[in-house]
C-alpha positions as CSV (number, residue, x, y, z in Angstrom):
1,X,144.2,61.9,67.4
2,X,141.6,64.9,67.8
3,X,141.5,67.5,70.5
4,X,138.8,65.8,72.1
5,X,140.3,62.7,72.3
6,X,143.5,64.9,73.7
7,X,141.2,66.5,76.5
8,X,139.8,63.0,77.4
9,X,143.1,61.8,78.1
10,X,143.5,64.7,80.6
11,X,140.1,64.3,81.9
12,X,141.0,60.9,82.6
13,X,144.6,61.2,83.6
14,X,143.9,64.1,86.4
15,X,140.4,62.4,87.2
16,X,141.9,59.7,88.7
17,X,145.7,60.3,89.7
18,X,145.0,63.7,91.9
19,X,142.7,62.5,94.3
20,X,144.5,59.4,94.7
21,X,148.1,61.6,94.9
22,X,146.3,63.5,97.9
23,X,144.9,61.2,99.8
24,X,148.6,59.2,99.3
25,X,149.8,62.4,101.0
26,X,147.5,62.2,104.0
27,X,148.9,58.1,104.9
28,X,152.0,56.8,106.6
29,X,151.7,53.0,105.9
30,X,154.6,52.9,103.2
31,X,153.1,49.9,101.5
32,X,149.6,52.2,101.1
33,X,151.6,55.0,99.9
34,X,153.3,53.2,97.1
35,X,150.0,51.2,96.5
36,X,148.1,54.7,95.6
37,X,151.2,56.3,94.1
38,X,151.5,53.3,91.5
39,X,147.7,53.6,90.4
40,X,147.7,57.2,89.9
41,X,150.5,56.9,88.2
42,X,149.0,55.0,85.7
43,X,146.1,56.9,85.1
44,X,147.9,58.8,82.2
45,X,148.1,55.4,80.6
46,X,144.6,54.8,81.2
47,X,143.8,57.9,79.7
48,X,145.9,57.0,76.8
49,X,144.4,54.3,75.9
50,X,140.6,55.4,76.5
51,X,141.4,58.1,74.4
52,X,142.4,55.9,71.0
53,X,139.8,52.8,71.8
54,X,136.8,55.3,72.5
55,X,137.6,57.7,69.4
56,X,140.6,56.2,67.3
57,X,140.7,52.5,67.7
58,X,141.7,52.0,64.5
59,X,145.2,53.2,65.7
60,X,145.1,50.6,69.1
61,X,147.7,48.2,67.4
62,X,150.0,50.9,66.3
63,X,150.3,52.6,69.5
64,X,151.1,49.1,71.9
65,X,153.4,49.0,68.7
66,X,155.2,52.7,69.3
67,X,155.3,51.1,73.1
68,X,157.2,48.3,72.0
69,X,159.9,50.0,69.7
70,X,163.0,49.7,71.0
71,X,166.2,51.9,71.1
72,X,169.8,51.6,70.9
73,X,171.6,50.3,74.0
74,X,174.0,53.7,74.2
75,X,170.3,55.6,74.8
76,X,169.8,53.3,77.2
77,X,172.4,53.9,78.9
78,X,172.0,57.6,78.2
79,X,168.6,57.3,79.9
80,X,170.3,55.3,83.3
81,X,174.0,56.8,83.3
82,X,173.1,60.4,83.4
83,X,170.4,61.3,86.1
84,X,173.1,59.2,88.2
85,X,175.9,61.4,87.4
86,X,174.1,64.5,87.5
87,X,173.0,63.8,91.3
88,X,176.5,62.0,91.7
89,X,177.9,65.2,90.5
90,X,175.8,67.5,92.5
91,X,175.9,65.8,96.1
92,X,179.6,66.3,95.7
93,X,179.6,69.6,94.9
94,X,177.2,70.5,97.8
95,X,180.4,69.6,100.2
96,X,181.9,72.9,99.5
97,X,178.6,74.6,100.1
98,X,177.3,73.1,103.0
99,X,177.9,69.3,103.8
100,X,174.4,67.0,103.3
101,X,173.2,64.4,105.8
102,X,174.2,60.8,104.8
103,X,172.2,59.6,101.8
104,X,169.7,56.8,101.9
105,X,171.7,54.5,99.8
106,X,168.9,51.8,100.7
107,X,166.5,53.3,98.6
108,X,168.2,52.7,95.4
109,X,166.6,49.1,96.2
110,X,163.4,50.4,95.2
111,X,164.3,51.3,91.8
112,X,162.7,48.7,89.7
113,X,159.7,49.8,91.6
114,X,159.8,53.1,90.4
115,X,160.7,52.1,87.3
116,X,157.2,50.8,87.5
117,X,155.7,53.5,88.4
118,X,157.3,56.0,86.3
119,X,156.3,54.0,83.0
120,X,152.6,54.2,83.5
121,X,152.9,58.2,83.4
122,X,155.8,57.7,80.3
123,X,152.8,55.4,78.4
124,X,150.8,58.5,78.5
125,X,153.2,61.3,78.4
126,X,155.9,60.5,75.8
127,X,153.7,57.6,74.4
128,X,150.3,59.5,74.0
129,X,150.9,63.1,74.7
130,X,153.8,64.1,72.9
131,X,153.4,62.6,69.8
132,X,150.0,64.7,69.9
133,X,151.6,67.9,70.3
134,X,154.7,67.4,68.0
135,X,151.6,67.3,64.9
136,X,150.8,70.6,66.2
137,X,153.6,72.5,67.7
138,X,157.1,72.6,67.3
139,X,159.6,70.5,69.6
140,X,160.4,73.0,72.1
141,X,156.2,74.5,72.3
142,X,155.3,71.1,72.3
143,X,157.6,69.9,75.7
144,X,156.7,73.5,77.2
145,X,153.2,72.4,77.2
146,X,153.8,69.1,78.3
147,X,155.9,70.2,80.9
148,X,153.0,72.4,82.3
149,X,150.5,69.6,81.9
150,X,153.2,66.8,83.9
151,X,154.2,69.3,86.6
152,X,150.0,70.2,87.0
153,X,149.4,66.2,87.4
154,X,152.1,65.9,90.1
155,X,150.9,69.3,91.9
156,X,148.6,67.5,95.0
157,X,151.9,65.6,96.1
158,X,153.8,69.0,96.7
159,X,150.9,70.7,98.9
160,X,152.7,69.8,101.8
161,X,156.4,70.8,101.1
162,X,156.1,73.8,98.7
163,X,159.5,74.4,98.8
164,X,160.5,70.7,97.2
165,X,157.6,71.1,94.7
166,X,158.7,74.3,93.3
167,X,162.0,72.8,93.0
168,X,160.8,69.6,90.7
169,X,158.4,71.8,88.7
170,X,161.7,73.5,87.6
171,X,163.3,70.1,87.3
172,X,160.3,68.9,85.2
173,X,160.3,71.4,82.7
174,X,164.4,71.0,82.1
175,X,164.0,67.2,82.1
176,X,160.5,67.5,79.9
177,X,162.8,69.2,77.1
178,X,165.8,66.2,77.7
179,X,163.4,63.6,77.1
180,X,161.6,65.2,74.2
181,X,165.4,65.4,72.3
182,X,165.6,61.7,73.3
183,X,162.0,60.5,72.2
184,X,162.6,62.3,68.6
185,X,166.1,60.5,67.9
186,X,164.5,57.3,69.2
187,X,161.0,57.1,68.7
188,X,161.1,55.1,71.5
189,X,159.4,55.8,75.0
190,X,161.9,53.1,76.9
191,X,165.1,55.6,77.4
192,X,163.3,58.7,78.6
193,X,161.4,56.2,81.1
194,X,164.6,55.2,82.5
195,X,166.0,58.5,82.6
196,X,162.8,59.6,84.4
197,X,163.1,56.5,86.9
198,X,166.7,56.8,87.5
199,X,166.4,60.5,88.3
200,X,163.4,59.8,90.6
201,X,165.2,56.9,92.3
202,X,168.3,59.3,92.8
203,X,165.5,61.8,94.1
204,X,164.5,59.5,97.1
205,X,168.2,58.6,98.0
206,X,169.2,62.7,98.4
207,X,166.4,64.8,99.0
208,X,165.0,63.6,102.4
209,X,167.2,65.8,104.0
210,X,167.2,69.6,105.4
211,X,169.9,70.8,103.0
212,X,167.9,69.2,99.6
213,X,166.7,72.5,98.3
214,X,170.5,73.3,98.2
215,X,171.2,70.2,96.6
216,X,168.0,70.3,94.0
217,X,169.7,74.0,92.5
218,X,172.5,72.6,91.8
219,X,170.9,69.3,89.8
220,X,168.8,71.8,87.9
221,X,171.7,74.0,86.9
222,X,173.3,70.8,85.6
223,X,169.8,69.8,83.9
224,X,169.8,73.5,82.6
225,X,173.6,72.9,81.2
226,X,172.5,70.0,79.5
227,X,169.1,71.6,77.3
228,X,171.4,74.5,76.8
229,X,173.7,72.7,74.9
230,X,170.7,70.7,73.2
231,X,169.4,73.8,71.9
232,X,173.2,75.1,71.2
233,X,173.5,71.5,69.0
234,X,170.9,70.8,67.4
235,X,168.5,73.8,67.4
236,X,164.8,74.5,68.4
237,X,163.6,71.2,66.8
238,X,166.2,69.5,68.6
239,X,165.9,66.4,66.3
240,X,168.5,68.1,62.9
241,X,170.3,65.2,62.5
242,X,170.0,62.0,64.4
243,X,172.7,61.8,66.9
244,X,175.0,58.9,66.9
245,X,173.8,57.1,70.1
246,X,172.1,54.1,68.3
């Protein structure tokens, strides 16, 4: 991968997935939203792909390969049990802060849906992206960067609440760093998608109301516990040793 296929798969990637991210902003038919939400969403995996057939497609078969790897069912359940306890965790603790309104529970329904969604960007970010950057930069450089370039892609959804979009660019770069730990002792893209879908899913179900900034600080300080202690264990490459999760 050269730095010109790299900049392709951005070209692509924000080409496509901002204006569609705005105009997704600007609709209030749910089915419309989630119809332009899902194809920007995939533009990073559109990029991907354009970016090895067009100037590597000698490499096509072994990237659908790195998609396919699989992982150990304890990562899995790393990548599903943990933004659920974190959020879990945190709308418990808001009680003794300031109670939240109730929780729409019903969204968790749509998690398979934003399972959906969430892998299209994971194809081009974990699957494309971050193996790029790794050959270049160290672990922790590499997910900064990334981290700069996902929170950038996601920046025309949070034009109209500021306050939330602050919030998950904080969130991104702590979770960029979580997933980056996972994708090295894994190789595999499937954990860190689930980890990214099941925090997204908890996302919808707690942070429609007034109090969610409150509740937001308090999930990052949890996501700031956790890459603390990555960094404590295992150092700046966070990959040392391969953790027993497999």
């Amino acid at each position: 991968m050269t730095r010109n296929s790299f900049w392709l798969f951005l070209l692509v990637s924000f080409g496509i997935a901002s204006p569609l991210f705005y105009f997704s902003t600007q609709q209030t038919s749910a089915v419309v939203i989630t119809l332009l939400f899902l194809a920007g969403s995939y533009a990073p995996a559109l990029g991907a792909w354009l970016a090895i057939s067009l100037a590597h497609p000698d490499e096509k078969q072994a990237f659908l390969a790195s998609l396919r790897r699989q992982s150990g069912r304890r990562w899995i359940l790393f990548g599903l049990l943990v933004p659920t306890l974190i959020w879990l965790a945190a709308f418990g603790l808001s009680f003794l802060i300031a109670p939240l309104e109730s929780p729409a529970w019903t969204l968790l329904a749509a998690l398979p849906v934003v399972l959906l969604v969430n892998y299209g960007e994971e194809i081009g970010w974990r699957g494309y992206a971050l193996p790029f950057l790794l050959k270049r930069f160290s672990p922790l450089t590499a997910s900064l960067l990334l981290s700069a370039i996902w929170i950038l892609f996601h920046v025309p959804l949070y034009v109209a609440r500021p306050v939330f979009g602050s919030l998950a660019s904080v969130s991104i770069l702590l979770i960029s760093l979580i997933l980056t730990w996972m994708y090295l002792n894994t190789k595999s893209i499937l954990p860190g998608t689930l980890f990214h879908a099941a925090f997204n899913a908890w996302t919808q179900v707690f942070a429609g109301g007034t109090n969610a900034p409150l509740l937001l600080v308090i999930v990052i300080a949890f996501l700031a516990i956790i890459v603390i202690w990555l960094f404590n264990r295992f150092g700046r490459n966070l990959s040392v040793e391969t953790v027993s999760l497999s």
